[in-house]
N, C-alpha and C positions, 0 to 999 in steps of 0.2 A: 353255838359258835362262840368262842370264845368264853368260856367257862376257866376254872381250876381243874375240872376232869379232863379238860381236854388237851391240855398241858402236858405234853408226854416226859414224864420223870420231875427230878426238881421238889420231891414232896416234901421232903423239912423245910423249904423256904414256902412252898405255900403256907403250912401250917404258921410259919412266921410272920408273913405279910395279912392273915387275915386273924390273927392277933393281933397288930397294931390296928385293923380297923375297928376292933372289938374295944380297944384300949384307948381309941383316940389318941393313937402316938402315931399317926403317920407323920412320915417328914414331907418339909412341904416341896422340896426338891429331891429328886431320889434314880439313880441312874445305873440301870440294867444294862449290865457289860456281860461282854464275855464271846466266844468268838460266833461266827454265822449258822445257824442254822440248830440251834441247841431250846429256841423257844421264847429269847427276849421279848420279842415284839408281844407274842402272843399270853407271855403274865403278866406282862404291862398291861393289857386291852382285860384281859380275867381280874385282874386287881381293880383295876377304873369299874369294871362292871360290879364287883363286889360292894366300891365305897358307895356307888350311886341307887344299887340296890333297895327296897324300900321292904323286902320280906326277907330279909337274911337266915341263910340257914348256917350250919354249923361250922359248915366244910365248902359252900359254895354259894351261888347267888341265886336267888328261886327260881328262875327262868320264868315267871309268868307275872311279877308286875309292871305298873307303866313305864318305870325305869326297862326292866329287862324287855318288854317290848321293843323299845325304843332303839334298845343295844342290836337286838337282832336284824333293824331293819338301817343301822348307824344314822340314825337321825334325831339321837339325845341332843338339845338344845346346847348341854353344859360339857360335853365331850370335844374338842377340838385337835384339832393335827395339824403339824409342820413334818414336811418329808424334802425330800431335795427335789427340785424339780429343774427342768432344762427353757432357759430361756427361749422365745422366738419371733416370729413377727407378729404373732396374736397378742396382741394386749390386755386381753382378757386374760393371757396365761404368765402374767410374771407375777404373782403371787401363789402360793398354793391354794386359794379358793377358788382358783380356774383348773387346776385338777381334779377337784373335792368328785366330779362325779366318777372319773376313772378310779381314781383313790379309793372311794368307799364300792365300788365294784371289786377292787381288784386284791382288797385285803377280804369281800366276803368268800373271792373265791379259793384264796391262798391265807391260809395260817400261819403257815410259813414259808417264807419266800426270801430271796435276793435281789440287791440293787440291779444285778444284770435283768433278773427278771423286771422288776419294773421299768426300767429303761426301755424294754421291749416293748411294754404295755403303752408305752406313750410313744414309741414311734420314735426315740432319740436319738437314733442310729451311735454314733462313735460321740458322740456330745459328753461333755460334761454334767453331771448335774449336781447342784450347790442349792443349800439356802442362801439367800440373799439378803442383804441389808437392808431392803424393803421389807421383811417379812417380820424385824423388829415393833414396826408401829402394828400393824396388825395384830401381832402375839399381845404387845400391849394392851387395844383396845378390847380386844376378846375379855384377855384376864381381871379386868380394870374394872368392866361393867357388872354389874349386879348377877347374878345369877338368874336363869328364868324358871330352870324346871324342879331343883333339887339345891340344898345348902353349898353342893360343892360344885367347883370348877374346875376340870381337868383337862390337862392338855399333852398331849403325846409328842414327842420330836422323835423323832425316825433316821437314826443316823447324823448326832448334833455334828457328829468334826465333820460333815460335809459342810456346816455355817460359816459363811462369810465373817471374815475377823470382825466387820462392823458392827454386824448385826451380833456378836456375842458379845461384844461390847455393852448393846444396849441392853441387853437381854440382862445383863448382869444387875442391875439395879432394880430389875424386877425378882431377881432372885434374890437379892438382899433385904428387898421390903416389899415382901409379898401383900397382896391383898388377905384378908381374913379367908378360910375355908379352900384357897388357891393349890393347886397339885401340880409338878409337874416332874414328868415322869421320862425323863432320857431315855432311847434304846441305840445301844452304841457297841458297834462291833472294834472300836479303837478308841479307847479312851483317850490314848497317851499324847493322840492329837488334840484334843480338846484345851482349850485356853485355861489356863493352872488356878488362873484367879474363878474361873466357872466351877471347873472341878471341885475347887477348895467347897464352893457352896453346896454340894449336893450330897448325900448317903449313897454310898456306892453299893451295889446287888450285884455281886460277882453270880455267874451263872458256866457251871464248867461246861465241859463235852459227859456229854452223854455213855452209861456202859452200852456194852455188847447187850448186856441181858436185858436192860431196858429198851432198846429201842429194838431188838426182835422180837420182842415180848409185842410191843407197838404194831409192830407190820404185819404180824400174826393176829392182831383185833380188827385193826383197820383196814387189812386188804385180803385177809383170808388166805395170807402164803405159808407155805409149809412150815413148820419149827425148823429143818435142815436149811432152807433157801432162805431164811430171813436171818439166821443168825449168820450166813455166807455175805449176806449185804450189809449187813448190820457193822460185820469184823472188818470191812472195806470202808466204812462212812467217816474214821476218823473221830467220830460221836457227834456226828450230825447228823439228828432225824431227817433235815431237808436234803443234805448229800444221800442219804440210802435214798428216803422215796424216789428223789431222780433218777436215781440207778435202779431204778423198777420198771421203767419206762427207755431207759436207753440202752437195750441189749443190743439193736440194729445201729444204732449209733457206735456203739462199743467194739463192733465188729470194724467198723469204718476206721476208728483211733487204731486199735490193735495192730491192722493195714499199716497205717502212715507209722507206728513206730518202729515196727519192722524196716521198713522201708529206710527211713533217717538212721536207724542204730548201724544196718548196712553200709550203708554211702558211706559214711564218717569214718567207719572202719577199716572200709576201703579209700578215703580220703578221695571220692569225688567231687571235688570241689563244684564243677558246672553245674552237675547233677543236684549236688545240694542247696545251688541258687534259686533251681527249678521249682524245687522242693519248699524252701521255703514262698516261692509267688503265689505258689499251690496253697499253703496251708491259710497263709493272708488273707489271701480272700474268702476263707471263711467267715467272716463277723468276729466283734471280740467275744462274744458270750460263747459261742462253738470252741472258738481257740481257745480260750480259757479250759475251756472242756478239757479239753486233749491235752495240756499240758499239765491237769491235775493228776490226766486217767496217765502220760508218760512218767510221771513223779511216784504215782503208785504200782507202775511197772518195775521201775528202777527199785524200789523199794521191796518189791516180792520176786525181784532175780534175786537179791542179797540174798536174802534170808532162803531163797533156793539150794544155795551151799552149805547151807547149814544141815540138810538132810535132815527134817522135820516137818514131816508135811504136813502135821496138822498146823503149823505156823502156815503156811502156804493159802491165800484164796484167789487160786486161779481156776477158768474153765480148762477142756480140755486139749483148746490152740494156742493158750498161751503160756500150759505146762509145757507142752512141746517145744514150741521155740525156746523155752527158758533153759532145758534140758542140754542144748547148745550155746547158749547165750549168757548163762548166768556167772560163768567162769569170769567174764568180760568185766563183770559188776565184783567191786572188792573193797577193800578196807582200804586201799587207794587212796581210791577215786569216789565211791558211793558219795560221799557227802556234799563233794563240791561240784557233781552231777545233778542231786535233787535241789543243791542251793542255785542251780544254773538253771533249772527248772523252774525254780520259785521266784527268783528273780526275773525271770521272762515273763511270768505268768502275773505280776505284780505291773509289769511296764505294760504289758498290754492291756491292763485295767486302767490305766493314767493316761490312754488314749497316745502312748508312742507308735510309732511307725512297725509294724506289725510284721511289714518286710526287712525293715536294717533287725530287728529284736529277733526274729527266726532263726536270719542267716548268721547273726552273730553268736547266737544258739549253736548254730551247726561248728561254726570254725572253734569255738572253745571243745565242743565233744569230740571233734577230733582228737585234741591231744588228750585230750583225760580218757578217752577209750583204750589211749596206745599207752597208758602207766604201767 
């Protein structure tokens, strides 16, 4: 777990990052962007494993000394994490070393994972979750103190622009005059929120999307599915290894969305206004992690009706229900409207992660598609 083999793609920057440990040029602040589900989290955790390592091998970290014990079982002394967490009335839990146990359970069982998904794991329902300006002194006193087990001290932030302004405030002067041997290691799906003066401090690890060929190549190791069904998931993922695997697991889900956008692209078309009230209370009270869902899987609807017109069906990855309705449906989708359909889409699916009202954001969903279906 958590190795550089296990890192799906990304090999010229392995090879990079474990030549600066070889070189002792790591930098002491260093901040792996790039968009969800491509692998940040998990060469940040392969990196930490590699500097703490005590048998290094060439290409990876030996998996068998007291370091790499430690790594498998996340109970290194000198490894530490900030993640966003949701505040509550437990007082035990406004720091993140009142999650640490769900935390190190929940990244051994996910590689790669999502804020939604964590948010689930802790019960946050529609909650926000932020680092807090309490979690400055703590990050302090960790980094500050001697080391216990190994020369170095590393520390993981998971998501810095969810940070309270205050707490990167403080944080900054820890980043200006680090302790000796001190690491710290950003993983950030939105850099561009991050405070400019933080920023300036760190070495940025751009991390892209992932190809087709590498991550069917991946699905095809890991789960033993066909070359033809992995590269079908793969061409849908956008190059996110953690977008395909979900979509390995959500064909009955899939079935459900496919339903409700049928249903929505109908109404609007037909300019049901009641109907589409309905429609939207219906979809609400899904959760935001499900809603989200659905309006990624309707953005990538919208996106393979287009290219339906184009009569190229190897551009095409649809099953064989949702070729069919495209076959009526995809005339509807055009050089119009395509654009400021999926940006209606993504705009919705954006408000409904910032915990807006799930029913005004639907229905307002609906009364814009009305008119951009009628272009």
């Amino acid at each position: 777990m958590f190795f550089f083999r296990d890192v799906v793609g990304h090999d010229a920057l392995k090879e990079n990052l474990i030549r600066t440990v070889q070189t002792g040029s790591m930098a002491h602040a260093q901040l792996f962007c790039g968009p969800e589900g491509v692998g940040k989290f998990a060469m940040a955790m392969a990196y930490a494993r590699y500097i703490h390592c005590t048998d290094r091998g060439v290409d990876d970290a030996c998996g068998k000394c007291a370091s790499c014990m430690q790594y498998n079982a996340l109970t290194h002394a000198d490894l530490h994490f900030v993640f966003p967490i949701v505040r509550g009335k437990d007082k035990k839990k406004t720091l993140c070393d009142g999650y640490l146990p769900q935390w190190t359970h929940f990244i051994q069982e996910n590689s790669y994972f999502s804020i939604d998904k964590w948010l689930k794991t802790i019960n946050a329902d529609n909650k926000q979750a932020a680092i807090y300006a309490d979690e400055s002194e703590a990050i302090w006193h960790k980094m500050m103190l001697k080391s216990l087990s190994s020369p170095y001290k590393i520390m993981i932030i998971w998501l810095p622009e969810r940070m309270n302004a205050e707490c990167a405030n403080k944080l900054l002067k820890l980043l200006e005059e680090p302790a000796p041997q001190t690491y710290f290691f950003f993983v950030s799906n939105d850099p561009s929120k991050l405070l400019p003066t933080v920023l300036s401090r760190m070495r940025q690890i751009a991390m892209p999307v992932l190809s087709v060929d590498v991550i069917a190549d991946a699905l095809h190791r890991q789960y033993g599915v066909s070359d033809d069904d992995a590269r079908a998931v793969a061409a849908l993922s956008g190059g996110s290894y953690l977008r395909a695997c979900d979509s390995l697991t959500l064909s009955e889900e899939n079935d459900a969305y496919f339903d409700l956008f049928v249903q929505v692209m109908r109404l609007a078309y037909a300019r049901r206004i009641k109907d589409l009230k309905e429609w939207s209370e219906e979809v609400a009270g899904f959760g935001r992690e499900r809603l989200r869902h659905f309006l990624s899987y309707a953005e990538r609807m919208i996106r393979e009706n287009f290219i339906y017109n184009l009569a190229c069906p190897d551009l095409n990855y649809m099953n064989a229900k949702e070729t069919q309705f495209s076959s009526r449906f995809a005339p509807f989708i055009h050089e119009r409207n395509v654009m400021e359909i999926r940006n209606l889409l993504e705009e919705a699916n954006n408000d409904i992660g910032q915990n807006a009202n799930a029913k005004i954001v639907m229905f307002d969903f609906c009364i814009h598609l009305i008119l951009l279906l009628k272009k």
